[in-house]
Biopython code that builds the backbone (N, CA, C, O; Angstrom):
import numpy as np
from Bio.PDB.StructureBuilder import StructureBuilder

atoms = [
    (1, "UNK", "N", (-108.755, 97.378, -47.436)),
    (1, "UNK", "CA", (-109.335, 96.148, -48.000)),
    (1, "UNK", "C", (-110.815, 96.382, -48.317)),
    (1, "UNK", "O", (-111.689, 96.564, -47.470)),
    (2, "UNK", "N", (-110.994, 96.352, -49.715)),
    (2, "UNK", "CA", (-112.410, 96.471, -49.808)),
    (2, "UNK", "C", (-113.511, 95.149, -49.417)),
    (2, "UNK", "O", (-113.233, 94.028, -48.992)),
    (3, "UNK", "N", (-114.548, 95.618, -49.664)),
    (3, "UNK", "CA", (-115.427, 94.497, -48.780)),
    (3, "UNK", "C", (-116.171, 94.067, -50.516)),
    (3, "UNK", "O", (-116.793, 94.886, -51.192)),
    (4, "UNK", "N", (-115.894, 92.594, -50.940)),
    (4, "UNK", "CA", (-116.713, 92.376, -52.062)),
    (4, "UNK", "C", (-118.026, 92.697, -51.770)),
    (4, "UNK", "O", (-118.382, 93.643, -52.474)),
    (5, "UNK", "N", (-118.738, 92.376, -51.160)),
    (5, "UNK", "CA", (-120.516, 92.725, -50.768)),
    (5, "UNK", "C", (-121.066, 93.990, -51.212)),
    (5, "UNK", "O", (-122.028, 94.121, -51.968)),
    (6, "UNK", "N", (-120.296, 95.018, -50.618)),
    (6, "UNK", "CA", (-120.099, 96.270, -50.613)),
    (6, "UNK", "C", (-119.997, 97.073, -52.609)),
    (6, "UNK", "O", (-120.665, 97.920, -53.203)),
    (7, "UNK", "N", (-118.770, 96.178, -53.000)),
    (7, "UNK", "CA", (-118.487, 96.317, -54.297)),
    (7, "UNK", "C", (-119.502, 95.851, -55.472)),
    (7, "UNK", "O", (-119.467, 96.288, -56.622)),
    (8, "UNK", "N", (-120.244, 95.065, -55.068)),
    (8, "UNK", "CA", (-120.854, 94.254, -55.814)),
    (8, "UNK", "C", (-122.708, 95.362, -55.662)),
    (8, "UNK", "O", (-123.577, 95.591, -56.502)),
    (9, "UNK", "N", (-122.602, 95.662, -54.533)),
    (9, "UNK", "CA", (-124.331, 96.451, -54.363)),
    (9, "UNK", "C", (-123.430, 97.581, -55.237)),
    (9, "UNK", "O", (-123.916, 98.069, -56.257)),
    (10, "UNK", "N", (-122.340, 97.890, -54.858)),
    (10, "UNK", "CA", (-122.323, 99.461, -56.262)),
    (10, "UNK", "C", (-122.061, 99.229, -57.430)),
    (10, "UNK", "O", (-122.002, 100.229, -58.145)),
    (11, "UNK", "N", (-121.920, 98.484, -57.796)),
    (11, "UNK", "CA", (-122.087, 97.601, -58.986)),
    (11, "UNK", "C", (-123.332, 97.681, -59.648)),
    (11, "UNK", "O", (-123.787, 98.524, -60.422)),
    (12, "UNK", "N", (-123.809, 96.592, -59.170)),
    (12, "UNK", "CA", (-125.668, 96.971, -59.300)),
    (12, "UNK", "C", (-126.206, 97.984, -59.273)),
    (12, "UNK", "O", (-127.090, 98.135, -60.116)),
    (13, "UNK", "N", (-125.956, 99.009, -58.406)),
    (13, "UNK", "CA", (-126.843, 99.892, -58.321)),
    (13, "UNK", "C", (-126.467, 101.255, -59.784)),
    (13, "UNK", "O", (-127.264, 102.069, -60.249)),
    (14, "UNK", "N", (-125.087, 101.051, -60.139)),
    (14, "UNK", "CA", (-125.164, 102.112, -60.765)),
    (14, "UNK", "C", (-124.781, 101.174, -62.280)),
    (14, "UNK", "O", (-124.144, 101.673, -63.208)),
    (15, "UNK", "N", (-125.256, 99.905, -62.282)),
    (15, "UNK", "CA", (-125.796, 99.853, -63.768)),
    (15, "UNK", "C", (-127.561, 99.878, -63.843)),
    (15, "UNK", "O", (-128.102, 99.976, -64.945)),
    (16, "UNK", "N", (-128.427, 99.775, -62.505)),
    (16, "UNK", "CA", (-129.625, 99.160, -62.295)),
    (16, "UNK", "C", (-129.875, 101.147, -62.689)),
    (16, "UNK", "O", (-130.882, 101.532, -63.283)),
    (17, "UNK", "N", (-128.862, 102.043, -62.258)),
    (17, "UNK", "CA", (-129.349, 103.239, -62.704)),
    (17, "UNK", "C", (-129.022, 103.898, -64.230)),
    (17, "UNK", "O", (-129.519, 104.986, -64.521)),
    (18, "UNK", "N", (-128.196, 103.205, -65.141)),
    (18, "UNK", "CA", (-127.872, 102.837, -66.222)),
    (18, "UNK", "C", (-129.123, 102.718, -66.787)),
    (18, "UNK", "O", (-129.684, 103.538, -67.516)),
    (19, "UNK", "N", (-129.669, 101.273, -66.274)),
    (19, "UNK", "CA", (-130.599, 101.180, -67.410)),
    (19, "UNK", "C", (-131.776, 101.948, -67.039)),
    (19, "UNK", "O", (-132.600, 102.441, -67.809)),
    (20, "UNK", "N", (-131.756, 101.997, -65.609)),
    (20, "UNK", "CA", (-133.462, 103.233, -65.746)),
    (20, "UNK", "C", (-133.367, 104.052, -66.570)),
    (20, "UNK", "O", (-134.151, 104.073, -67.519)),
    (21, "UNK", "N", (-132.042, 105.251, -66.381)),
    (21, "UNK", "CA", (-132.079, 106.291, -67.676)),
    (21, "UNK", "C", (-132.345, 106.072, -69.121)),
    (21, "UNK", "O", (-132.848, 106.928, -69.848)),
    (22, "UNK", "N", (-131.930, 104.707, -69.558)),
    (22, "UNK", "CA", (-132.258, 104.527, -70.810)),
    (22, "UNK", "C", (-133.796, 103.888, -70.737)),
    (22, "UNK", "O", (-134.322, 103.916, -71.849)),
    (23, "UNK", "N", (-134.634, 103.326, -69.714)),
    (23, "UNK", "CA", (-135.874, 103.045, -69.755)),
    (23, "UNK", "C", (-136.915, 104.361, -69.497)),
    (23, "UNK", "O", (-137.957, 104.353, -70.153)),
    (24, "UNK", "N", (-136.727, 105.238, -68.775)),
    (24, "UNK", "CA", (-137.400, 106.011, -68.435)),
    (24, "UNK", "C", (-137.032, 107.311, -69.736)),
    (24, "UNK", "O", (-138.039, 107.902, -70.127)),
    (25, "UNK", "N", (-135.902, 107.676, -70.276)),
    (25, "UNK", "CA", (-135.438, 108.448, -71.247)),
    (25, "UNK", "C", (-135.507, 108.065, -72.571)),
    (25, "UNK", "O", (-134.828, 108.797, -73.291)),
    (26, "UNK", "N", (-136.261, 106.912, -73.322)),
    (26, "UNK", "CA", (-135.788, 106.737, -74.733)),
    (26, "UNK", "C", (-135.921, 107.898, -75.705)),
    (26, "UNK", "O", (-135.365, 107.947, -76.802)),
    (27, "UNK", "N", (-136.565, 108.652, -75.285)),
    (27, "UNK", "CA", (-136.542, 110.136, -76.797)),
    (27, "UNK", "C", (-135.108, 110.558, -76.255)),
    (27, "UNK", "O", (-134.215, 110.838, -77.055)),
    (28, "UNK", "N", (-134.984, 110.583, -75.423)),
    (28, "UNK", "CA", (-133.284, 111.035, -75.516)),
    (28, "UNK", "C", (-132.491, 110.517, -76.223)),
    (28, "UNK", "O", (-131.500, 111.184, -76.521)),
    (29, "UNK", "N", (-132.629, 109.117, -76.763)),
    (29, "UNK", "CA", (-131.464, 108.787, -77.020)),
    (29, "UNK", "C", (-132.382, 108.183, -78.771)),
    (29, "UNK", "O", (-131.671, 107.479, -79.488)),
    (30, "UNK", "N", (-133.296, 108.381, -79.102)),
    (30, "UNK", "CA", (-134.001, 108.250, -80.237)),
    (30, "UNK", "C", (-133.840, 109.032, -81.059)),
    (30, "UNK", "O", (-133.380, 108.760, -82.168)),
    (31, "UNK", "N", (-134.333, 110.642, -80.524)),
    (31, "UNK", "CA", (-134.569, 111.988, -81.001)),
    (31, "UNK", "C", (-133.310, 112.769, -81.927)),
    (31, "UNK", "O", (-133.536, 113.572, -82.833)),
    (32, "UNK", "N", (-131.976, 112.340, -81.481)),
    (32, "UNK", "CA", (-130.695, 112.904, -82.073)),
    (32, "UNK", "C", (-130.870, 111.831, -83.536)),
    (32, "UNK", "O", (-130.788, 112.394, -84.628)),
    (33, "UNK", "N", (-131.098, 110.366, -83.507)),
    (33, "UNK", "CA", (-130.964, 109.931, -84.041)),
    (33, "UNK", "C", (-132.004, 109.856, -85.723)),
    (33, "UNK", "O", (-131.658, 109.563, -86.868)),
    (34, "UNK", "N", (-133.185, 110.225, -85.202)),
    (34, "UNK", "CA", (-134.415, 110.675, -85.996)),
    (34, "UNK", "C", (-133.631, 112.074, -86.630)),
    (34, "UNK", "O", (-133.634, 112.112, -87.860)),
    (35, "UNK", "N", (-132.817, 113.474, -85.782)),
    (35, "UNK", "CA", (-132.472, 114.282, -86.876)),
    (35, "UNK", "C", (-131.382, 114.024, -87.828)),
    (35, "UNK", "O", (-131.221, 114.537, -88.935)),
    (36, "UNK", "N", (-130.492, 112.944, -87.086)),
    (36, "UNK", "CA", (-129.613, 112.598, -87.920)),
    (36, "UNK", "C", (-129.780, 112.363, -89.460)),
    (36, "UNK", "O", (-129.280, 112.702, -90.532)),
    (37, "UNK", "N", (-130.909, 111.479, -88.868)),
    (37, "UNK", "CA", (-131.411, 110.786, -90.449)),
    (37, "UNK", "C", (-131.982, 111.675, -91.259)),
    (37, "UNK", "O", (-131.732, 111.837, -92.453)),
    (38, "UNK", "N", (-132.901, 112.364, -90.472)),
    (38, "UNK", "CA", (-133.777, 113.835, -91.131)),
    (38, "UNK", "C", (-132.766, 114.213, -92.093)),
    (38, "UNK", "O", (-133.011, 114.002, -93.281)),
    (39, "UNK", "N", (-131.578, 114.783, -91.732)),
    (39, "UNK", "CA", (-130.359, 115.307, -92.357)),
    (39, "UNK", "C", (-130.064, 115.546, -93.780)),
    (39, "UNK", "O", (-129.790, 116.545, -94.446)),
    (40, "UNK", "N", (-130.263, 113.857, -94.103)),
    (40, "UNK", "CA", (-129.789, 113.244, -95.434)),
    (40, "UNK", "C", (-131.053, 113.207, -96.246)),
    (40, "UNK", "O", (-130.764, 112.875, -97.396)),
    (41, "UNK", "N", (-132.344, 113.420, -96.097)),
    (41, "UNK", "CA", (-133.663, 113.135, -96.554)),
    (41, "UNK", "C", (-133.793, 114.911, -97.600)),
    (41, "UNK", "O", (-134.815, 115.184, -98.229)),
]
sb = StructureBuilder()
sb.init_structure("model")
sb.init_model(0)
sb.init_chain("A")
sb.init_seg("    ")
for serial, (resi, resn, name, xyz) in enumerate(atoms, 1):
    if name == "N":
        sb.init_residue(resn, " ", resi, " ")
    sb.init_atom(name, np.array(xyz, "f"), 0.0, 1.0, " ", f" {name:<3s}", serial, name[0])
structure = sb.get_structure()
């Protein structure tokens, strides 16, 4: 039997680490998109 309490902090915690990567990382996820475009230019 899982414990909701339990379910709910891992929940949170691994979207609360979701969005750090995308706050602390945006050229990661910018940079592919800048050569993409480069591409066609």
């Amino acid at each position: 039997m899982h414990d909701p309490v339990m379910f709910i902090l891992q929940a949170l915690v691994s979207f609360a680490s979701a969005v750090a990567l995308v706050v602390r990382h945006p050229a990661s996820f910018q940079v592919p998109d800048y050569d993409f475009l480069r591409a066609f230019k």
